[in-house]
N, CA, C and O atoms as a CHARMM CRD file, in Angstrom:
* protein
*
  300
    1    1 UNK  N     36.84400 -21.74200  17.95200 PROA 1      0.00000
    2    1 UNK  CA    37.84300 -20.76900  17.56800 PROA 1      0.00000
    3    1 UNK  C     38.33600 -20.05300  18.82000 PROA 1      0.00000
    4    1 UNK  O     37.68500 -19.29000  19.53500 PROA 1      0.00000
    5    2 UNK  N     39.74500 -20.48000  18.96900 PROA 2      0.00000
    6    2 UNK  CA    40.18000 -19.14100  20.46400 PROA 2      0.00000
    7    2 UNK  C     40.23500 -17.36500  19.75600 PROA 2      0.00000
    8    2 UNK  O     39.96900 -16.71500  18.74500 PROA 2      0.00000
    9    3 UNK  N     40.59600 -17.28800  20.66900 PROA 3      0.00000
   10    3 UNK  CA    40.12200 -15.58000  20.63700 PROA 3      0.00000
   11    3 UNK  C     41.65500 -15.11500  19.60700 PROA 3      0.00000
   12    3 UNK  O     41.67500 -14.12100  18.88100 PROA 3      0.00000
   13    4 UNK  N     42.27200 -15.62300  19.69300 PROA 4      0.00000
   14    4 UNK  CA    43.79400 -15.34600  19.15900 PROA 4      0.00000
   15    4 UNK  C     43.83200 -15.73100  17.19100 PROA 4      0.00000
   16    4 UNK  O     44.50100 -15.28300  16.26000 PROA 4      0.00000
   17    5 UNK  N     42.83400 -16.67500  17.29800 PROA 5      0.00000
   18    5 UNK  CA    42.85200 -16.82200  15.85800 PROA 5      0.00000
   19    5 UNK  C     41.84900 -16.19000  14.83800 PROA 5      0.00000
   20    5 UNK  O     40.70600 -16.05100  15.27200 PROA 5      0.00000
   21    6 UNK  N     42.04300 -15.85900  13.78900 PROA 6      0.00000
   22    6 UNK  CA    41.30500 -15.11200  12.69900 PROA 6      0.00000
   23    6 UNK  C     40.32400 -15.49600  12.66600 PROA 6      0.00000
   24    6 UNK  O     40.05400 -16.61400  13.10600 PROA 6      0.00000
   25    7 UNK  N     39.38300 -14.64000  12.09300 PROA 7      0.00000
   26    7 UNK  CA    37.76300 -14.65300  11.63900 PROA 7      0.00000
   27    7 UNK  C     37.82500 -15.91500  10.76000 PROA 7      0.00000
   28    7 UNK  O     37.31000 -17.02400  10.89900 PROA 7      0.00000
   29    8 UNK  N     38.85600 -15.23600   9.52800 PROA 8      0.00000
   30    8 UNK  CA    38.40900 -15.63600   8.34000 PROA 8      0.00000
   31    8 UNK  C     39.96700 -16.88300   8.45200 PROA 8      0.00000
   32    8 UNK  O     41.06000 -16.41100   8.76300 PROA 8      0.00000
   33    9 UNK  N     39.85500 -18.02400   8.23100 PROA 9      0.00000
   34    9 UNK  CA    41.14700 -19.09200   7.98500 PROA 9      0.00000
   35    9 UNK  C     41.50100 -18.60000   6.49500 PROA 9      0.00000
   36    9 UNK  O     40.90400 -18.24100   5.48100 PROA 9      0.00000
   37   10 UNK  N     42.95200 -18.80900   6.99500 PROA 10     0.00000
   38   10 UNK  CA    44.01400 -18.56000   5.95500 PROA 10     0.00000
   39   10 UNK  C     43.76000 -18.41200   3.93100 PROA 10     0.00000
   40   10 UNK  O     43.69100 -17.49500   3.11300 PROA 10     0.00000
   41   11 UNK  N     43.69700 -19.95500   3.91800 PROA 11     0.00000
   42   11 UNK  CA    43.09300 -20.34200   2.81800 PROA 11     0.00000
   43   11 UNK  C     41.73200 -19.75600   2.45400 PROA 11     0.00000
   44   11 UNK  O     41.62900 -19.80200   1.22900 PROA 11     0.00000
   45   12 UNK  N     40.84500 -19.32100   2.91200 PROA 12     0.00000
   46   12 UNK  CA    40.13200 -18.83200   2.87800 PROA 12     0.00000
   47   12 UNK  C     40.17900 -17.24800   2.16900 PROA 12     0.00000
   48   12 UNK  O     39.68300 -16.78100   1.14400 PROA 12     0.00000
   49   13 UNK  N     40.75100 -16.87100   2.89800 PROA 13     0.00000
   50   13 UNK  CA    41.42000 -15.20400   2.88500 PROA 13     0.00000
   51   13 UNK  C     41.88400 -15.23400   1.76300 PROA 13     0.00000
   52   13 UNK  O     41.46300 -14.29900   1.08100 PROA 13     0.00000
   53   14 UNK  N     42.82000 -16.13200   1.06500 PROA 14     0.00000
   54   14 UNK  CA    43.77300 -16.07100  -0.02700 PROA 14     0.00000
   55   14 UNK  C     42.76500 -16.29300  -1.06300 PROA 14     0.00000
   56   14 UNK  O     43.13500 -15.85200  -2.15100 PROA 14     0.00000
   57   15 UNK  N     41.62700 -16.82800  -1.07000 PROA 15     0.00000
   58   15 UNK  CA    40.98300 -17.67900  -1.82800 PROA 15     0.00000
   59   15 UNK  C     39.91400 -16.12900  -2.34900 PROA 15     0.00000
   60   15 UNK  O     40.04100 -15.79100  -3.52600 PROA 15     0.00000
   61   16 UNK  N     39.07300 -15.40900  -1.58000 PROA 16     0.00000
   62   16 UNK  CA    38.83500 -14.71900  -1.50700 PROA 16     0.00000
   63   16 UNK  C     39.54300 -13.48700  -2.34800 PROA 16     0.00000
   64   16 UNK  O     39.23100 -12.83500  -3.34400 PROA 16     0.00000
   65   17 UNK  N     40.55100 -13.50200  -1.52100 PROA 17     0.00000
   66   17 UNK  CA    41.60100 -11.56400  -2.30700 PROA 17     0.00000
   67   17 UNK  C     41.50500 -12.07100  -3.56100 PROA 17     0.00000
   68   17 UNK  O     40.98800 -11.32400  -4.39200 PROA 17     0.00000
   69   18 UNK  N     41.94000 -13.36400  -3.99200 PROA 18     0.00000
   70   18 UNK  CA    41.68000 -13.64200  -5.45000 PROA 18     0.00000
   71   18 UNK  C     40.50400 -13.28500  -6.21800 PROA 18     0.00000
   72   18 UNK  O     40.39100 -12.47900  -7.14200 PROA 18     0.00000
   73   19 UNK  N     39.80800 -13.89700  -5.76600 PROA 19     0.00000
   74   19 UNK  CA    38.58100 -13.48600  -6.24600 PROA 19     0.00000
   75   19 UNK  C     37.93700 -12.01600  -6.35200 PROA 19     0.00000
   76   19 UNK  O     37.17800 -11.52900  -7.19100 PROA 19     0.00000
   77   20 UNK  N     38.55700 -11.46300  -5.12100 PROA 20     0.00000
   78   20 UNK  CA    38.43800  -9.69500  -5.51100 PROA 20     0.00000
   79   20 UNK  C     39.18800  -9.45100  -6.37300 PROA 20     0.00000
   80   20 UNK  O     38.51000  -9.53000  -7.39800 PROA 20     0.00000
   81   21 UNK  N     40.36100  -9.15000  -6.68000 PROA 21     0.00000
   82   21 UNK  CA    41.61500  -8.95100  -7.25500 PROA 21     0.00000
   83   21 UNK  C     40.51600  -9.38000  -8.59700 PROA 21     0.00000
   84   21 UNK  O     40.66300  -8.45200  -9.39200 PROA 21     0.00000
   85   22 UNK  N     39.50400 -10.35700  -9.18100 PROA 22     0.00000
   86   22 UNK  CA    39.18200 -11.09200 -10.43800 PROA 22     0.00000
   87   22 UNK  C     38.22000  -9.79200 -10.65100 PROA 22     0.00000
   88   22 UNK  O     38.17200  -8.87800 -11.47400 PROA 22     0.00000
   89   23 UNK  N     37.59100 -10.11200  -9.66900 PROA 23     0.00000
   90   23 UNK  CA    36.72000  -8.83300  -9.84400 PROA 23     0.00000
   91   23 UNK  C     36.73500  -7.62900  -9.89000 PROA 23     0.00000
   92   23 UNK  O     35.71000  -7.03300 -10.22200 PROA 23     0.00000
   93   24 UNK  N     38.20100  -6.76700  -9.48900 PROA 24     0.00000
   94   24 UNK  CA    38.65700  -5.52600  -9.73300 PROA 24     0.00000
   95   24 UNK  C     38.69700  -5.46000 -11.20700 PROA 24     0.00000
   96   24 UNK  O     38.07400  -4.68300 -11.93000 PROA 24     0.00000
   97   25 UNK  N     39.57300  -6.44900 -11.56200 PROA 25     0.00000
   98   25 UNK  CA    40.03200  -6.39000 -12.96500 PROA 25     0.00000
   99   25 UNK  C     38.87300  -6.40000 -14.15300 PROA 25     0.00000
  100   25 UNK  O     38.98500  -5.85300 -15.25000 PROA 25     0.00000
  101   26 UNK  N     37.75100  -7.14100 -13.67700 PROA 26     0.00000
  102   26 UNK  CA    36.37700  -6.69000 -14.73300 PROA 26     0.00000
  103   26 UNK  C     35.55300  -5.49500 -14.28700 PROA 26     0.00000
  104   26 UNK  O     34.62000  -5.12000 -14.99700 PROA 26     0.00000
  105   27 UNK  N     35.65600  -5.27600 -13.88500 PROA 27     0.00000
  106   27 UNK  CA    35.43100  -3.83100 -12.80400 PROA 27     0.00000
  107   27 UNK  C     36.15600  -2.97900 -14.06300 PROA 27     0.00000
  108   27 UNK  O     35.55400  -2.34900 -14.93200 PROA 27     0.00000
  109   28 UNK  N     37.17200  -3.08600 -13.96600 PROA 28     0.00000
  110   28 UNK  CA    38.34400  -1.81800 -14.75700 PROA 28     0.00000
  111   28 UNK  C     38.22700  -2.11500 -16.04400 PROA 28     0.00000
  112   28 UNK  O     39.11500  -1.57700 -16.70500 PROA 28     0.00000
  113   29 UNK  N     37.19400  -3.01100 -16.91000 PROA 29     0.00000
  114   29 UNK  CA    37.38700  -3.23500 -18.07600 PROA 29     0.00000
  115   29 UNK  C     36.07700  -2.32000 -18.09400 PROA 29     0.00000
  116   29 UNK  O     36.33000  -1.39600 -18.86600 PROA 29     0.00000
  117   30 UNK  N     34.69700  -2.16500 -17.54400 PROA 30     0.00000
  118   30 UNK  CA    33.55000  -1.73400 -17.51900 PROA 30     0.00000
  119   30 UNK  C     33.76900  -0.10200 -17.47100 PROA 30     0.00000
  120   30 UNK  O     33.53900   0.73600 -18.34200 PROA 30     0.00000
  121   31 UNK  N     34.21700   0.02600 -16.34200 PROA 31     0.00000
  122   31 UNK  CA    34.93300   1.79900 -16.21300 PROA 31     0.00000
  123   31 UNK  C     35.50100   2.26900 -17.35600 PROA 31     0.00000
  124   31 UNK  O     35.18700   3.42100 -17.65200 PROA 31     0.00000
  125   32 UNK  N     36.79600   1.28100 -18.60500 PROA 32     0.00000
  126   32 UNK  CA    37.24000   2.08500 -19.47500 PROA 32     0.00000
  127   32 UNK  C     35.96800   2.06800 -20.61600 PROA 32     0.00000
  128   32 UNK  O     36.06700   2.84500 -21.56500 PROA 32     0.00000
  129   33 UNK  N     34.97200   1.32800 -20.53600 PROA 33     0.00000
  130   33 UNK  CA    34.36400   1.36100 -21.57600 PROA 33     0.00000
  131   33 UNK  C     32.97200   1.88100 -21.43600 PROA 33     0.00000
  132   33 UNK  O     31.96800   1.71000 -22.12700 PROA 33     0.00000
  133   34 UNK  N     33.24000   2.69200 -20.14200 PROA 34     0.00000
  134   34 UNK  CA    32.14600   3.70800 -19.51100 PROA 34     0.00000
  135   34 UNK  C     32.63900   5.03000 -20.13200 PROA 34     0.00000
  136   34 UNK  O     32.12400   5.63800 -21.07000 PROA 34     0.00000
  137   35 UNK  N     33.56600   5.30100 -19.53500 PROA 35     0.00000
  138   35 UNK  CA    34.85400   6.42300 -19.79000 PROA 35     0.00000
  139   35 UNK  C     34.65500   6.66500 -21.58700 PROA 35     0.00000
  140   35 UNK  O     34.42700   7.68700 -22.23400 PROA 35     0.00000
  141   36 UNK  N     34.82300   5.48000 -21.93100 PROA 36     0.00000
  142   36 UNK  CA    34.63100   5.78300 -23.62500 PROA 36     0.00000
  143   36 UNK  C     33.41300   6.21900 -24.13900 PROA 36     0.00000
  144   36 UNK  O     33.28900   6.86000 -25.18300 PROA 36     0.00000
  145   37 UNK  N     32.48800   5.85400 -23.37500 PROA 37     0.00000
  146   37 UNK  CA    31.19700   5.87700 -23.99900 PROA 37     0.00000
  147   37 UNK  C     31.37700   7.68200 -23.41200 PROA 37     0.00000
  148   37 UNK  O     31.62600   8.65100 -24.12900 PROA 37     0.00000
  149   38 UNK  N     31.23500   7.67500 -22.46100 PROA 38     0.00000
  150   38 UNK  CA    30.77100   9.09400 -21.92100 PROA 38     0.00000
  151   38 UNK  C     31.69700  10.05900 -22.69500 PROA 38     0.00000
  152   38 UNK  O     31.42900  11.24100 -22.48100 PROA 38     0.00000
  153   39 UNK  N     32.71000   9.83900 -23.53300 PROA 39     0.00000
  154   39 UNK  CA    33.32700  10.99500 -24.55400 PROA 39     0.00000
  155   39 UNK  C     32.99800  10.81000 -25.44900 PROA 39     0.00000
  156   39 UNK  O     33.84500  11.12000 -26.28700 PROA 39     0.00000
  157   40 UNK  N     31.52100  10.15300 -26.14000 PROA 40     0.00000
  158   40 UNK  CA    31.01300  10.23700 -26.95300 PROA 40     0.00000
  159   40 UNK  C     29.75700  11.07000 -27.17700 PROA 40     0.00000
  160   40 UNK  O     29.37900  11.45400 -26.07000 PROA 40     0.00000
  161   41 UNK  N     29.14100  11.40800 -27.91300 PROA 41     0.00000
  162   41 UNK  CA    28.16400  12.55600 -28.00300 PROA 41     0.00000
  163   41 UNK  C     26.60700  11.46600 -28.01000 PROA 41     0.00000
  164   41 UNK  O     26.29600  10.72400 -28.94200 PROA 41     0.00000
  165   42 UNK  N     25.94500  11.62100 -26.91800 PROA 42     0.00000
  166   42 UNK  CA    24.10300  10.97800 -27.01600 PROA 42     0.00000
  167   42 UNK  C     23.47700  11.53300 -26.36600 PROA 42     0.00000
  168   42 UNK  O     23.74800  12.17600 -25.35200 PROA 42     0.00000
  169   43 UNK  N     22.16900  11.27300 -27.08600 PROA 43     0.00000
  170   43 UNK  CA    20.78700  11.81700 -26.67100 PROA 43     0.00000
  171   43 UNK  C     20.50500  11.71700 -25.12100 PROA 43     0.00000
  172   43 UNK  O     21.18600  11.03200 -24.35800 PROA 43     0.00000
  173   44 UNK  N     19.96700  12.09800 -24.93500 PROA 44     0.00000
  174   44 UNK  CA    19.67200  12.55400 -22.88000 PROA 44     0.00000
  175   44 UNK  C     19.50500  11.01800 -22.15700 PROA 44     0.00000
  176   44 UNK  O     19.97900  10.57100 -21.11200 PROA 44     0.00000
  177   45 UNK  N     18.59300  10.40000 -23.21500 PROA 45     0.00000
  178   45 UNK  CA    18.11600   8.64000 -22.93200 PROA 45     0.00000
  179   45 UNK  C     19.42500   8.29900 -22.44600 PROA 45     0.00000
  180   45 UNK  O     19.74100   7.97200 -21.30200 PROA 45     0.00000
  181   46 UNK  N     20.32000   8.45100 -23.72200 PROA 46     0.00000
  182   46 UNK  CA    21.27600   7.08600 -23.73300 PROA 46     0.00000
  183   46 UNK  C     22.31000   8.08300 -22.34000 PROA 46     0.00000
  184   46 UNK  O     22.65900   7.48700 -21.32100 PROA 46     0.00000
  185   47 UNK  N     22.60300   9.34900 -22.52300 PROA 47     0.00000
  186   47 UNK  CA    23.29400   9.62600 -21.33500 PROA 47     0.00000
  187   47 UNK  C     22.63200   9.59700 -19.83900 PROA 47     0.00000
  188   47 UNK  O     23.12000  10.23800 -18.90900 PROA 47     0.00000
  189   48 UNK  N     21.56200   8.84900 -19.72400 PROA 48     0.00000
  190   48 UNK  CA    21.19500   8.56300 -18.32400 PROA 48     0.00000
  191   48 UNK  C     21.39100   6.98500 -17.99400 PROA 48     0.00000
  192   48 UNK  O     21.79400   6.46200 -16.95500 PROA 48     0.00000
  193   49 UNK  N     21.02100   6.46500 -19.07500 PROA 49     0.00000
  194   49 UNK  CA    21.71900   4.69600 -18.93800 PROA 49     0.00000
  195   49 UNK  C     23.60000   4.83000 -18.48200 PROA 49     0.00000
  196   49 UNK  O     24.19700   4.21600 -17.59700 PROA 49     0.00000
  197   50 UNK  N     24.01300   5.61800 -19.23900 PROA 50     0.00000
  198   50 UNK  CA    25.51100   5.67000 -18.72900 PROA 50     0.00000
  199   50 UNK  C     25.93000   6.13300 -17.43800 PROA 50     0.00000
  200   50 UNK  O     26.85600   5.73200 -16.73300 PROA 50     0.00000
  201   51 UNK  N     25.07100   7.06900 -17.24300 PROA 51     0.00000
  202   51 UNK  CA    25.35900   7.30700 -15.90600 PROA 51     0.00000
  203   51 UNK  C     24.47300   6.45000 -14.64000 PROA 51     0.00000
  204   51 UNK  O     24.65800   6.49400 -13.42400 PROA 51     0.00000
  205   52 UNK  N     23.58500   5.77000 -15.33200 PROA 52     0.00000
  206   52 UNK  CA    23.23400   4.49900 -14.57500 PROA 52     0.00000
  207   52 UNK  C     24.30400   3.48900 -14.28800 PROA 52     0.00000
  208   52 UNK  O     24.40000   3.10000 -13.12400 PROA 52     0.00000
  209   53 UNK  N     25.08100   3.03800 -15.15000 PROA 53     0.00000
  210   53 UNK  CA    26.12000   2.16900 -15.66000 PROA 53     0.00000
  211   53 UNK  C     26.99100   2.23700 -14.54400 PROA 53     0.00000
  212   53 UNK  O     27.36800   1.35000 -13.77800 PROA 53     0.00000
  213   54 UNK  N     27.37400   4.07700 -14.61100 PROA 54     0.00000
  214   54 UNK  CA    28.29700   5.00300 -13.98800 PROA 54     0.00000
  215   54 UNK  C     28.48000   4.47400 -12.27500 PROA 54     0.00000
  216   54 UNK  O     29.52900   4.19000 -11.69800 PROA 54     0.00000
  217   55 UNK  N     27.11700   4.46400 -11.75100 PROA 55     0.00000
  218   55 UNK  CA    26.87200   4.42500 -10.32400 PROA 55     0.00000
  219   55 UNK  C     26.62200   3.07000  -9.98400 PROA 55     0.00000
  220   55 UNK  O     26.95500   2.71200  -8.85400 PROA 55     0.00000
  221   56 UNK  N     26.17000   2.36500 -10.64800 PROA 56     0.00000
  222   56 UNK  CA    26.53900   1.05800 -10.59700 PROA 56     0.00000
  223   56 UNK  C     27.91200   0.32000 -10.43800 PROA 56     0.00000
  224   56 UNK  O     27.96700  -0.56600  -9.58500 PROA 56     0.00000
  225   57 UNK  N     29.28700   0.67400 -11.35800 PROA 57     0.00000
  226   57 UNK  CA    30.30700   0.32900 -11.37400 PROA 57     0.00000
  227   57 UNK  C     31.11300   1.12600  -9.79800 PROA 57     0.00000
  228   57 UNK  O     31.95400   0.64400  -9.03900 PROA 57     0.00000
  229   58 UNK  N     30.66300   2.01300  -9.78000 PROA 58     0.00000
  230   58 UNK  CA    31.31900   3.18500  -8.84200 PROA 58     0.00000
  231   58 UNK  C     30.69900   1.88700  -7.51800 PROA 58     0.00000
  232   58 UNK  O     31.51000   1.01500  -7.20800 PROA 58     0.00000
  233   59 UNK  N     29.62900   1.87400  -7.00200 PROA 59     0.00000
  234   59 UNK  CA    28.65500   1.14400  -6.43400 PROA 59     0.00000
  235   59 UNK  C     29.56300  -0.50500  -5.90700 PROA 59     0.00000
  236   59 UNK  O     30.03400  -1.03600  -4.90100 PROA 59     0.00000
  237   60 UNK  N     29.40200  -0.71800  -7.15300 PROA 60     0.00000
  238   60 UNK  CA    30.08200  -2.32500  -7.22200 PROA 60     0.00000
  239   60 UNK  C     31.83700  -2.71500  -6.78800 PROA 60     0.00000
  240   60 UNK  O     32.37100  -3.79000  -6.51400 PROA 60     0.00000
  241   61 UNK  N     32.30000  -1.52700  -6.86600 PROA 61     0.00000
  242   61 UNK  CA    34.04400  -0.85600  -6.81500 PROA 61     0.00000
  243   61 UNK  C     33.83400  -0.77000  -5.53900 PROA 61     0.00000
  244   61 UNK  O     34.67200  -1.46200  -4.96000 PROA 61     0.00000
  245   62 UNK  N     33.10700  -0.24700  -4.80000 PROA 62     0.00000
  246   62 UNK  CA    32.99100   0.35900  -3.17400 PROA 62     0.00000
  247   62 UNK  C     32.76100  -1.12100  -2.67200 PROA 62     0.00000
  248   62 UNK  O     33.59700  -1.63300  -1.92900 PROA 62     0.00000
  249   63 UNK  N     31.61900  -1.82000  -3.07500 PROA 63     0.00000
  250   63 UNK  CA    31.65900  -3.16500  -2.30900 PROA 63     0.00000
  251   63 UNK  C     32.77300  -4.02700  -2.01500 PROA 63     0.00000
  252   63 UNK  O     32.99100  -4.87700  -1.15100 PROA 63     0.00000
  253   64 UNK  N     33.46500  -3.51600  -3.06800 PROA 64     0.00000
  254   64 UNK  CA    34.66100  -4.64000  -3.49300 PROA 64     0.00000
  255   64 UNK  C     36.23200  -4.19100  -2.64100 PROA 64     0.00000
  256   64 UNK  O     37.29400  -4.70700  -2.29400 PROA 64     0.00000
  257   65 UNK  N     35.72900  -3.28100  -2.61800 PROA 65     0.00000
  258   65 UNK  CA    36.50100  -2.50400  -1.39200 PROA 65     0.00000
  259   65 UNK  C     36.87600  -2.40800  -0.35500 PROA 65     0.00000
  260   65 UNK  O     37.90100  -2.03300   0.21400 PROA 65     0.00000
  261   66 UNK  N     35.39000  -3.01300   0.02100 PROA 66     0.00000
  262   66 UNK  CA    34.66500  -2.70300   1.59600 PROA 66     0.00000
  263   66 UNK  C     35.65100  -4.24200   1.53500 PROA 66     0.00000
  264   66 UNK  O     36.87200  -4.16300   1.67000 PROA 66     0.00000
  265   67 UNK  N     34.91600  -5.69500   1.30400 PROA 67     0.00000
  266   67 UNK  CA    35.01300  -6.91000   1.12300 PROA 67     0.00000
  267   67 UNK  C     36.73400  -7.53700   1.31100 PROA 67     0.00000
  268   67 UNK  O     37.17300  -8.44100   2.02200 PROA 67     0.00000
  269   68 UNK  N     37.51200  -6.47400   0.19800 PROA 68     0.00000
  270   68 UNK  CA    38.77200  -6.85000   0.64400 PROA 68     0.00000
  271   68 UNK  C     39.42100  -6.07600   2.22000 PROA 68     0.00000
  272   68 UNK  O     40.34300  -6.58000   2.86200 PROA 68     0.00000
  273   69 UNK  N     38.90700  -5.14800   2.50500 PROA 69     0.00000
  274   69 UNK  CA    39.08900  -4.81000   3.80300 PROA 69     0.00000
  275   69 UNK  C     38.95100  -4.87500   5.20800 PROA 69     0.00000
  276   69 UNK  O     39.63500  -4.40400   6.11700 PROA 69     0.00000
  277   70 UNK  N     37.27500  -5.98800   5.18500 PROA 70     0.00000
  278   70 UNK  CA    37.30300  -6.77200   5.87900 PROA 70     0.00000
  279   70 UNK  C     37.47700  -8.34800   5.62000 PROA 70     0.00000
  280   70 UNK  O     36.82100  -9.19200   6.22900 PROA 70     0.00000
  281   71 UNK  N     38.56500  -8.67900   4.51700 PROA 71     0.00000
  282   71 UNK  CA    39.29400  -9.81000   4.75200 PROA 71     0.00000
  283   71 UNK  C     40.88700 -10.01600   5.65300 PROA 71     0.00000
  284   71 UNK  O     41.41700 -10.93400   6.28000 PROA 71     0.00000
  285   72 UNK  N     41.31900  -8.30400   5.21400 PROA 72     0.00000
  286   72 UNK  CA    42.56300  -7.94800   5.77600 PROA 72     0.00000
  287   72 UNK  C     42.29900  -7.76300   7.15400 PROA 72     0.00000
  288   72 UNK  O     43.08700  -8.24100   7.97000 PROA 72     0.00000
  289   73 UNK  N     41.42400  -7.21400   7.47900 PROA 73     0.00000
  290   73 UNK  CA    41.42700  -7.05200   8.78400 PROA 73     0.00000
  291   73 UNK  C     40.75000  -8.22600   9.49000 PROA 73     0.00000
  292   73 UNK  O     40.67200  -7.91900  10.67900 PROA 73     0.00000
  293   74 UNK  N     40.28600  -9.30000   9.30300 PROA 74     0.00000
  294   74 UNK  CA    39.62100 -10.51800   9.65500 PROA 74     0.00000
  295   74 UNK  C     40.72100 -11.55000   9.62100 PROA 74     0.00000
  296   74 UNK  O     40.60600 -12.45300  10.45000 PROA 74     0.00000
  297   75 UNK  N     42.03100 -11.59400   8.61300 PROA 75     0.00000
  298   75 UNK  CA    42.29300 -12.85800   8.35300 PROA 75     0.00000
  299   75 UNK  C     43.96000 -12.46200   9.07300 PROA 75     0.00000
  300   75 UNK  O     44.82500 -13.33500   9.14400 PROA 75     0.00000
């Protein structure tokens, strides 16, 4: 690889954002049905699993983040 060309090859990169972009979108199905749950009324149990859920998705969103940002800046 010369110094002039990308980390990550082209196809690669494209192949990738897709695959984030797949994974945002189930990402945002988990959040609205976090969001729903948490305007519902439960016992202390079940509101610590949600906010387990909570930091997990939040968690998994940041990776996904990170991942497309060093594709942009790699490719």
């Amino acid at each position: 690889m010369t110094p002039s060309s990308p980390a990550i090859p082209p196809e690669h990169a494209k192949e990738i954002r897709r695959i984030s972009h797949d994974l945002s979108n189930a990402l945002e199905i988990i959040v609205q049905a976090n969001y729903l749950l948490n305007s519902m009324s439960h016992d202390e149990s079940a509101k610590q699993w949600i906010q387990l859920l909570d930091n997990g998705v939040l968690q998994a969103a940041g990776i996904n983040r990170n991942l497309r940002d060093y594709v942009v800046a790699n490719s």
